[in-house]
C-alpha positions in Angstrom: -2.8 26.1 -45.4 0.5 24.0 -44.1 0.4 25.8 -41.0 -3.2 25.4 -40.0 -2.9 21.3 -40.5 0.2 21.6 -38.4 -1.3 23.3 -35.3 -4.3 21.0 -35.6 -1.6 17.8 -35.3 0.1 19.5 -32.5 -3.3 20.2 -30.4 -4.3 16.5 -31.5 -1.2 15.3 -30.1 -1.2 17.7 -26.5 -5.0 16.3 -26.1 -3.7 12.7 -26.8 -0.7 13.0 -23.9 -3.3 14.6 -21.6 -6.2 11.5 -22.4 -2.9 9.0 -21.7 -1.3 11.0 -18.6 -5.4 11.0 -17.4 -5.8 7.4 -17.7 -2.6 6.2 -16.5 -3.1 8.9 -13.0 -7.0 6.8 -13.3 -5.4 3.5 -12.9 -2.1 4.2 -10.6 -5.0 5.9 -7.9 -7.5 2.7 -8.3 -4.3 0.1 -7.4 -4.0 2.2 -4.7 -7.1 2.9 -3.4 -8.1 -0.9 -4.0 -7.4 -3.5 -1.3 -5.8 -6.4 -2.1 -6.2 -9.7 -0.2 -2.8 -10.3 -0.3 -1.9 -7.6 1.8 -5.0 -7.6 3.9 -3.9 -11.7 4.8 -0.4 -10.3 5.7 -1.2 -7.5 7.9 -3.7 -9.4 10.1 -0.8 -12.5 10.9 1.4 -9.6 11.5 -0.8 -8.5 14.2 -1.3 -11.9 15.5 2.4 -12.4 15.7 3.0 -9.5 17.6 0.4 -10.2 20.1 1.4 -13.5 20.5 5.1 -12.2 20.8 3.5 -9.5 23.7 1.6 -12.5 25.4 5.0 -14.5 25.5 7.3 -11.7 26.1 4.5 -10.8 29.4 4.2 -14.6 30.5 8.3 -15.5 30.6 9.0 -12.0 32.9 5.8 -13.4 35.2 7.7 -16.7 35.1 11.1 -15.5 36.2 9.3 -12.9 38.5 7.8 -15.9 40.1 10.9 -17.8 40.3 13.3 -15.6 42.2 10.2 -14.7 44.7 10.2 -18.1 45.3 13.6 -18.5 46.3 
């Protein structure tokens, strides 16, 4: 009789760590399929700072192209 309640607790308890593992692999794969604003807001001034840092890097080699044709 012992023995019977004892394998019941121990397949209560693998089915509990399963039902947590499940859950917690549930909620790690929603935070990282789900955008957050945060980053969103970071990655577009990342791209506007690189393509302003294009536009300048382009208009100051025009600028001293310009200058030594000139001379």
């Amino acid at each position: 009789m012992m023995r019977n309640l004892n394998s019941s607790n121990i397949n209560s308890n693998s089915n509990n760590r399963k039902k947590k593992w499940l859950r917690l692999g549930a909620v790690g794969l929603a935070l990282l399929l789900i955008p957050r604003r945060s980053s969103l807001k970071a990655d577009s001034k990342l791209a506007a700072n690189a393509e302003n840092e294009v536009n300048n890097k382009v208009a100051n080699k025009f600028t001293k192209e310009d200058e030594s044709a000139l001379k």
